[in-house]
FITIFI-787421 format. One record per residue (C-alpha): residue number from 1; x, y, z. Coordinates in nm, 4 decimals. Layout:
residues N
[site NUM, [X, Y, Z]]
...
END
This chain:
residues 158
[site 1, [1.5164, 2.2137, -3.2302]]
[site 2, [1.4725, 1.9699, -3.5508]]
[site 3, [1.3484, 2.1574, -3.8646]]
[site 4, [1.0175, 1.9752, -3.8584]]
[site 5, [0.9452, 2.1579, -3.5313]]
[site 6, [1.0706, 2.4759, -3.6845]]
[site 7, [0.8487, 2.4475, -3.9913]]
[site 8, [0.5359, 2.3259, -3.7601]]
[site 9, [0.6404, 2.6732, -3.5573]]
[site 10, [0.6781, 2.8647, -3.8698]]
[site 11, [0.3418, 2.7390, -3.9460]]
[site 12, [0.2038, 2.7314, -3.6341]]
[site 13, [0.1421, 3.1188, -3.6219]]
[site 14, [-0.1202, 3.1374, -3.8710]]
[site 15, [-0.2672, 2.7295, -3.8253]]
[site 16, [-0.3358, 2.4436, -3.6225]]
[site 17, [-0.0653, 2.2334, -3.6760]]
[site 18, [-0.0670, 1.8637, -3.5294]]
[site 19, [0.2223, 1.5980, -3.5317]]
[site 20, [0.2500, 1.2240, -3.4569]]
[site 21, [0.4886, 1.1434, -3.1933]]
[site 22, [0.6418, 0.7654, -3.1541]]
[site 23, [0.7085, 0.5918, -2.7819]]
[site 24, [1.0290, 0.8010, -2.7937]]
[site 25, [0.8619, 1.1643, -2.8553]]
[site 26, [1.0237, 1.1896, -3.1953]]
[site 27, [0.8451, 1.3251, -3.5035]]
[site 28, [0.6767, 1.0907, -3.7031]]
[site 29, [0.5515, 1.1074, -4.0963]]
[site 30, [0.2478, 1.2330, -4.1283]]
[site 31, [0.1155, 0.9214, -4.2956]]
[site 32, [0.2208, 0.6970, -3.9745]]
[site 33, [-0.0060, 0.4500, -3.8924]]
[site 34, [0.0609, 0.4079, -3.5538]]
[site 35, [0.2107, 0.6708, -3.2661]]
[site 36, [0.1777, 0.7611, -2.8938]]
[site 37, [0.0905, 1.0676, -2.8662]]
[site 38, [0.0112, 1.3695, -3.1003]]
[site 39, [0.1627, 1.7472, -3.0747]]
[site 40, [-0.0720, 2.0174, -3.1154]]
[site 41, [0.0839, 2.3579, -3.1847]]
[site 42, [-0.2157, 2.6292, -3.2005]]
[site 43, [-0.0784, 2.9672, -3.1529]]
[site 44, [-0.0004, 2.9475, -2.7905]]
[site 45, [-0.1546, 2.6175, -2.7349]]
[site 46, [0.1658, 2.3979, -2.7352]]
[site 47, [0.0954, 2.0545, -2.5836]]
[site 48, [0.1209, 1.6598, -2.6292]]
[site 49, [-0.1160, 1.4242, -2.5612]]
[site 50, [-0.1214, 1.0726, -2.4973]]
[site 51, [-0.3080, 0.8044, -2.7470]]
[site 52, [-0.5391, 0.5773, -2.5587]]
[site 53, [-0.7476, 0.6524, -2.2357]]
[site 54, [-0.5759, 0.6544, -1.9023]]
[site 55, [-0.6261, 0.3127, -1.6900]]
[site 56, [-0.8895, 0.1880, -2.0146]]
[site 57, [-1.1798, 0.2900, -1.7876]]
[site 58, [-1.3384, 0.5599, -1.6552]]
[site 59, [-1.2356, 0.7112, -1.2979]]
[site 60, [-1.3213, 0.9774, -1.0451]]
[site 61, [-1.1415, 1.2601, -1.0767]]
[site 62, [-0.9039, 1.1756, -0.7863]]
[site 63, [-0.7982, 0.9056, -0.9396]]
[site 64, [-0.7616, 1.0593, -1.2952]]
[site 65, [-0.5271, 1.3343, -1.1226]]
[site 66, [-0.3130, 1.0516, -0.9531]]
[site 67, [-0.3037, 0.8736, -1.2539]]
[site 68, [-0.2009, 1.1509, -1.4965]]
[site 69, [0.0767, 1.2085, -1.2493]]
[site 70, [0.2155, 0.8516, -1.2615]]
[site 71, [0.2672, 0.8967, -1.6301]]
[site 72, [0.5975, 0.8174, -1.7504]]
[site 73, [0.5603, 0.7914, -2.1414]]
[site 74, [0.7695, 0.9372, -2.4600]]
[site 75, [1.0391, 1.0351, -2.1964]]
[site 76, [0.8341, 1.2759, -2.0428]]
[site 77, [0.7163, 1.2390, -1.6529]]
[site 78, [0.5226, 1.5429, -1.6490]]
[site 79, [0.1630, 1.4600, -1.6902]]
[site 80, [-0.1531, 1.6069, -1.6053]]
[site 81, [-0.5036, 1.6626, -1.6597]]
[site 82, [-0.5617, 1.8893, -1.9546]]
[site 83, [-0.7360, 2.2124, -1.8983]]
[site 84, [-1.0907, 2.3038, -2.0450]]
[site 85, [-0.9640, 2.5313, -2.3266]]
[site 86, [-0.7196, 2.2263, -2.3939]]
[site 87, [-0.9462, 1.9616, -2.4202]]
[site 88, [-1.1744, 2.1599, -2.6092]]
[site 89, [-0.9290, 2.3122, -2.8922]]
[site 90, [-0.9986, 1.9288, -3.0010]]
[site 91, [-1.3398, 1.9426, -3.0775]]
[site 92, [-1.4495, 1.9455, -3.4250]]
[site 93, [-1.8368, 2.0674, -3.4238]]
[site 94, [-1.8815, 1.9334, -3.7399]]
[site 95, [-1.8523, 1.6205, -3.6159]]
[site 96, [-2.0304, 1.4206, -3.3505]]
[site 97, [-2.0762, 1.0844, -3.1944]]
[site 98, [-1.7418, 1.1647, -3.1330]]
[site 99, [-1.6807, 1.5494, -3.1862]]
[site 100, [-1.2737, 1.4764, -3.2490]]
[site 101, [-1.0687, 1.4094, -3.5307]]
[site 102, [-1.1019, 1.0112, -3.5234]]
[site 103, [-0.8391, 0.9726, -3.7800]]
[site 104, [-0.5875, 1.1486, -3.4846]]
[site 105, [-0.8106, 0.9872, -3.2146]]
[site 106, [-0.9179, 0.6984, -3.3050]]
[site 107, [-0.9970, 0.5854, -2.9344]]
[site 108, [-1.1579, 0.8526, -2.8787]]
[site 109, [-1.4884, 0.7709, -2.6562]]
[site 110, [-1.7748, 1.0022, -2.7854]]
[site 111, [-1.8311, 1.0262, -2.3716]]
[site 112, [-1.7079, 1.2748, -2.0462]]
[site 113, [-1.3240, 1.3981, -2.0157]]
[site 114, [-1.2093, 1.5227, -1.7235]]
[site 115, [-1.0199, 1.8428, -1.6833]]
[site 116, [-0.7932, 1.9751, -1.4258]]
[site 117, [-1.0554, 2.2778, -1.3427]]
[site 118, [-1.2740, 2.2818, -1.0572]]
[site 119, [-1.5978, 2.4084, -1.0699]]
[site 120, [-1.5741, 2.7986, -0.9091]]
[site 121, [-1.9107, 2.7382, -0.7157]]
[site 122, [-1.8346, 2.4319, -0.5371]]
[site 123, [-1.4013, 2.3566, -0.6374]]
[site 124, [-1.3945, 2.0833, -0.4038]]
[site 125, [-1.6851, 1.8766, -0.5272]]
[site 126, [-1.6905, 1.9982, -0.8781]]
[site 127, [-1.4928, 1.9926, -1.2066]]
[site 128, [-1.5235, 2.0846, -1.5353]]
[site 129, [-1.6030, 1.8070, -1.8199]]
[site 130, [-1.5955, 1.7912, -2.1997]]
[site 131, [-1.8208, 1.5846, -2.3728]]
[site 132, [-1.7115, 1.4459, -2.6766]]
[site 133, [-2.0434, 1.3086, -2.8252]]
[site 134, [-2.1395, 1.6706, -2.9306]]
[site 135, [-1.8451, 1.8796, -2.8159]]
[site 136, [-2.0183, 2.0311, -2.5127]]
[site 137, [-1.8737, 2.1344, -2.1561]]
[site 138, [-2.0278, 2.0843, -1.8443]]
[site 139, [-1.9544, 2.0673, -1.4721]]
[site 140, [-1.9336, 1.7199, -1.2784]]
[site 141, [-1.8899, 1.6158, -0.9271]]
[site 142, [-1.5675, 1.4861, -0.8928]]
[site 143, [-1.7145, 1.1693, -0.7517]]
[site 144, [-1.8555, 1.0502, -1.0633]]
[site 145, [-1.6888, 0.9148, -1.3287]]
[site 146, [-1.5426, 0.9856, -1.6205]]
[site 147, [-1.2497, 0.8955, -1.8710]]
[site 148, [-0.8905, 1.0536, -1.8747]]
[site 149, [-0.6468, 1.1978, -2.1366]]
[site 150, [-0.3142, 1.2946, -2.0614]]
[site 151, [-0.1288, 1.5879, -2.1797]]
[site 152, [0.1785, 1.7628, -2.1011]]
[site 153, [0.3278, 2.1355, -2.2129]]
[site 154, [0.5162, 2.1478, -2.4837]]
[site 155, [0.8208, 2.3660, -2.3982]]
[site 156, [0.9196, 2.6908, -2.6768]]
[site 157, [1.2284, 2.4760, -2.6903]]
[site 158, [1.0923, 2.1305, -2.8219]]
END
């Protein structure tokens, strides 16, 4: 484990703390201007996620769950929808039109996100959404679409 990682850990505990990752999954400076994917570490919210929006275009959620798992980016190959409380730690509420960070996210569409959790009324037809215009979450039929992020666990030992 590098000692940025430690320190992010150390810090972690008691703060949100968010790294840049190059096309390698290395640490970047803080002050890069460009990276792949960011690290959140949030208590026990450790995971990476992927700059840019999966396939450019929105999808159904089929095809955002087959595309997440054909992933193979900063030498990981274990992609995957992010969950609601995942997509949602992002969302900034003093923000809108996008609700996100846009100096992390920059591509950031203020628009629907899939996540990997069906709806508990109707799972096969339904999942659940986050909006990024005003930070909301909402259920949507899987046929419709919407745009994709990518994350992946981070692992106690990375």
């Amino acid at each position: 484990m590098s000692a940025a990682v430690a320190q992010a850990e150390s810090s972690a505990a008691s703060t949100r703390v968010i790294l840049k990752l190059d096309s390698a999954g290395e640490i970047l400076p803080a002050d890069a201007t460009s990276w792949s994917a960011v690290r959140v570490l949030d208590g026990s919210l450790r995971i990476d996620i992927l700059t840019g929006n999966i396939g450019g275009r929105s999808m159904s959620h089929r095809k955002a769950v087959e595309a997440c798992a054909n992933i193979d980016a900063i030498g990981s190959t274990d992609w995957r929808l992010w969950t609601p409380a995942e997509a949602f730690a992002l969302v900034d509420h003093a923000r809108f039109n996008p609700a996100v960070d846009t100096a992390l996210f920059p591509d950031i569409k203020p628009d629907w996100y899939w996540t990997s959790s069906p709806g508990a009324e109707d799972p096969d037809g339904y999942a659940w959404i986050v909006h990024f215009h005003y930070g909301d979450v909402y259920l949507y039929h899987r046929g419709y679409n919407a745009f994709v992020r990518a994350v992946r666990s981070v692992p106690a030992s990375q």
